[in-house]
C-alpha positions in Angstrom: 15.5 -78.3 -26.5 12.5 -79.8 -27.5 11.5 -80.9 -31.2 9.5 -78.3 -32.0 11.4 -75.7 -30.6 13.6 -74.4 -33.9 9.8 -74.1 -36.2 9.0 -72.2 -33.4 11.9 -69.5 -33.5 10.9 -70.4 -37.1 7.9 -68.8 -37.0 9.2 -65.6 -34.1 11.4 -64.6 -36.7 9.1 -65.2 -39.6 7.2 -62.3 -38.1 10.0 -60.1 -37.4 10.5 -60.6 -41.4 6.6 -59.2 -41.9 7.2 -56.7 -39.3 10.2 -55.3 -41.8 8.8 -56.2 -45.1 8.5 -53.3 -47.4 4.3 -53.6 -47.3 4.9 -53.2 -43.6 7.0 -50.8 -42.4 6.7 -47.9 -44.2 3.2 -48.2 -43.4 3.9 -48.1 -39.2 3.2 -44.3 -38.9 0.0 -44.3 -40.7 -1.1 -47.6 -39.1 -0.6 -45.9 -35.3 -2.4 -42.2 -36.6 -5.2 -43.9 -37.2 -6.2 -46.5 -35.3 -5.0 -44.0 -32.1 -7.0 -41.0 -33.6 -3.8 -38.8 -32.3 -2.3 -36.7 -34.8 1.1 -37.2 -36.2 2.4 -34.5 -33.9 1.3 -35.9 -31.1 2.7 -39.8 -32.0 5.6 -38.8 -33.5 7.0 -36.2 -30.5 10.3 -36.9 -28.9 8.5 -36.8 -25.5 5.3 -37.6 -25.8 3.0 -36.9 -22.9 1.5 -39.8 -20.6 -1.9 -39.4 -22.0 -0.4 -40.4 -25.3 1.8 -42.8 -24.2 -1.3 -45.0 -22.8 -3.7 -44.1 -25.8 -0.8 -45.6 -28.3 -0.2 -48.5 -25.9 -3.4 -49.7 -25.5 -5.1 -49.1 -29.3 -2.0 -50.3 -30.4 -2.2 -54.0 -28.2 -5.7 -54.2 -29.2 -5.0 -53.6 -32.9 -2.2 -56.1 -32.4 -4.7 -58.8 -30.6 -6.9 -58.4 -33.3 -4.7 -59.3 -35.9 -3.3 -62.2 -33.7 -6.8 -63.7 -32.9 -7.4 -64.3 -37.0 -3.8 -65.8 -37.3 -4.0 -68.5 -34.3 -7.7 -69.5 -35.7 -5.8 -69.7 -39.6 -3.2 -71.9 -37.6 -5.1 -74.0 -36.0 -7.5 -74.2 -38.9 -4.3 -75.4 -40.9 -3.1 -77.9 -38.5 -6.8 -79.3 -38.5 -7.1 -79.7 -42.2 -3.3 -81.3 -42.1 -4.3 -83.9 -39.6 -7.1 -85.1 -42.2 -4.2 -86.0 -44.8 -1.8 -87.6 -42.8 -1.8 -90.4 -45.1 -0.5 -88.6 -47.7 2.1 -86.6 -45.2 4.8 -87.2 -47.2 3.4 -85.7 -50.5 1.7 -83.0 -48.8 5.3 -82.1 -47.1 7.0 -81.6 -50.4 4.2 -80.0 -52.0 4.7 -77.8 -49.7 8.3 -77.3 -49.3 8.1 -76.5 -53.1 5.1 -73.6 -53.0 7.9 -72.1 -49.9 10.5 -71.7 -52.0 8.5 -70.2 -54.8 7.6 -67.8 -52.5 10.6 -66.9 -51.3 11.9 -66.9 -55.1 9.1 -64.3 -55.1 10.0 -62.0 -52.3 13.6 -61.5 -53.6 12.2 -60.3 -57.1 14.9 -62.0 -58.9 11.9 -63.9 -60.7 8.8 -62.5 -60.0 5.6 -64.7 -60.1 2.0 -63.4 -61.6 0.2 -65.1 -59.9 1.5 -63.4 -56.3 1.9 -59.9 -57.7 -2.2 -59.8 -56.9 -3.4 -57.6 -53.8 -6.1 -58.2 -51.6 -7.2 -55.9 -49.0 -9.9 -55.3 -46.6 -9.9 -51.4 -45.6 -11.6 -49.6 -43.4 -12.7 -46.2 -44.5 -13.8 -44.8 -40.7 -12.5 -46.5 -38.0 -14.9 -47.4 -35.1 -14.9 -45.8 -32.0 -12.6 -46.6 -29.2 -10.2 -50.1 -28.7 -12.7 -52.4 -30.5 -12.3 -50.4 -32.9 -8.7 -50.7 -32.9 -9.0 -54.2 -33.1 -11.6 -54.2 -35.8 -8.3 -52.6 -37.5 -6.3 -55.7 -36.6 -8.8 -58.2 -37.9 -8.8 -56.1 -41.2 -5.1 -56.1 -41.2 -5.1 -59.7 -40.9 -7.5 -60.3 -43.8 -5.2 -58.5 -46.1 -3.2 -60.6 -48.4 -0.6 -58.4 -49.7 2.5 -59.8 -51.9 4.7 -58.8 -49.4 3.6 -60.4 -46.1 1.4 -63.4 -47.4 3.8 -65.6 -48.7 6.0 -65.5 -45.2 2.6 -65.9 -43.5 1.2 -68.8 -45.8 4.5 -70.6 -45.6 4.0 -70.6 -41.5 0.6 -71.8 -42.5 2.1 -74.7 -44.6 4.6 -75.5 -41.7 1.3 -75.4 -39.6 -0.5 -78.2 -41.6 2.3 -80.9 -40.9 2.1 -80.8 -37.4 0.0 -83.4 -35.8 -1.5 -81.5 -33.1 -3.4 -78.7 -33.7 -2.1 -76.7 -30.3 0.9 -76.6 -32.1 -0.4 -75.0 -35.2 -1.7 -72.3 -32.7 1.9 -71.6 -30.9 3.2 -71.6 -34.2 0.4 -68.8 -35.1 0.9 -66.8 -31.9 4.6 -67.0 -32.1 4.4 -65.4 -35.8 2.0 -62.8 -34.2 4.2 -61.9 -31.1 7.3 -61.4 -33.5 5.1 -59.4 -35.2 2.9 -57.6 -33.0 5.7 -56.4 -30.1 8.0 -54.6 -32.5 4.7 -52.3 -33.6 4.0 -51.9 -30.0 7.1 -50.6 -29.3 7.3 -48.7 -32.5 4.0 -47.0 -32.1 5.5 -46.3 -28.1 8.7 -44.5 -29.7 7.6 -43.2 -33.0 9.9 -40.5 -33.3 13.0 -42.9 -32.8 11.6 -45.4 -35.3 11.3 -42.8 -38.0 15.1 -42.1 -37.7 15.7 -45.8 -37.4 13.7 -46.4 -40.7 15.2 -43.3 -42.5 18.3 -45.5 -41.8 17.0 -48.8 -42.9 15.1 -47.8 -46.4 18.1 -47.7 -48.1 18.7 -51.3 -47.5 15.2 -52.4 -48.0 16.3 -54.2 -51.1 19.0 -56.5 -49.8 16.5 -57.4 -46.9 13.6 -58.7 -49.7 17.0 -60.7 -51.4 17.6 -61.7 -47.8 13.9 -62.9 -46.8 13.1 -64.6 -50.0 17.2 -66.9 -49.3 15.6 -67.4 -46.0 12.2 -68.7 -47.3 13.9 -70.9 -49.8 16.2 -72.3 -47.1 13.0 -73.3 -45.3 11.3 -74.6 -48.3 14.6 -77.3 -49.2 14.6 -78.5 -45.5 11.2 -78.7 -45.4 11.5 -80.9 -48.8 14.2 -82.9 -48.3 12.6 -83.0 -44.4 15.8 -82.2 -43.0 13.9 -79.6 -40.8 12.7 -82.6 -38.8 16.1 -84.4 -39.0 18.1 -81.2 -37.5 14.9 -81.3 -34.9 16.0 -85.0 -33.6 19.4 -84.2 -33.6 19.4 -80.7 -31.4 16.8 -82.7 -29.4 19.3 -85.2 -29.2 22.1 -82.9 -28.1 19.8 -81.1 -25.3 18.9 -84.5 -23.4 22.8 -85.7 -23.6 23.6 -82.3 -22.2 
């Protein structure tokens, strides 16, 4: 196991969390009707004809690149502006490590924060035509800074700005995108199954912020204390003795 292999998962998971986060998921169905142009008969049919199946497949993976293309530039952007205050590595670490658990203080709701209740959004009113259009969408999508999704993505972001190389602010990026991206991919491919999955889930939407924002301060006190690189040494350790 290499050193940078558990921000990594880190940042997979971190994803999954946006993928699930209450600005996010309810929003799936509306998300694949439009950027597909299909109606919400067509998407959300139990079996869904091939034409529709390779429509939603390919608008959806260009909507999804979109949105991936903005993160890996943020990411490497991040790691390129860390690399400037290496010096100061240590205190940008903790400042850090303390702006991650305030956000995951945030997500829970137990203390909410005025300053992250703010939404910023960059809609779309008509789509363009076609898959550039589709990933016009993702772009958009990606531009949005909604109190729900930015703080997981900013805290990847501050994870990104302590590494010393900026390729590895861009796998962190992509990572966060691919735990992101495939789960709408294969939503949008089995609508109808992920409507009855989410009628399921809703309920627990609550314990899952409590859950996100425990995870996010977990993050943010290793990240402090830098015990997030000590547990990377040691399981880097345990790999090569194995």
């Amino acid at each position: 196991m290499e050193t940078q292999q558990i921000t990594y998962i880190g940042a997979f998971l971190a994803g999954l969390l946006s993928f699930l986060s209450p600005c996010v998921l309810p929003l799936i169905p509306s998300y694949i009707t439009y950027i597909t142009g299909l109606s919400f008969s067509d998407v959300d049919s139990e079996h869904p004809t091939d034409v529709v199946r390779k429509k939603t497949l390919f608008h959806s993976i260009a909507f999804v690149t979109g949105f991936t293309v903005v993160f890996v530039l943020l990411g490497a952007s991040a790691t390129y502006i860390g690399s400037f205050l290496q010096q100061h590595m240590d205190l940008v670490r903790k400042i850090g490590g303390i702006l991650i658990i305030a956000f995951g203080v945030h997500i829970t709701g137990l203390v909410p924060l005025k300053w992250l209740l703010g939404e910023k959004r960059i809609s779309i009113n008509q789509k363009p035509a076609g898959f550039l259009g589709s990933f016009i969408v993702g772009l958009a999508f990606a531009a949005g800074w909604t109190p729900c999704i930015g703080p997981i993505l900013a805290s990847i972001l501050m994870i990104a700005a302590t590494e010393e190389k900026v390729l590895h602010g861009i796998v962190l990026l992509l990572l966060y995108s691919i735990g992101l991206g495939v789960p709408f991919v294969i939503s949008a491919l089995a609508l109808h199954r992920f409507i009855s999955l989410f009628n399921r889930f809703k309920k627990h939407i609550r314990l899952f912020e409590i859950v996100t924002g425990a995870f996010l301060v977990i993050v943010g006190l290793l990240i402090y204390t830098n015990w997030l690189s000590l547990l990377s040494r040691y399981f880097n350790l345990l790999f090569l003795k194995s």
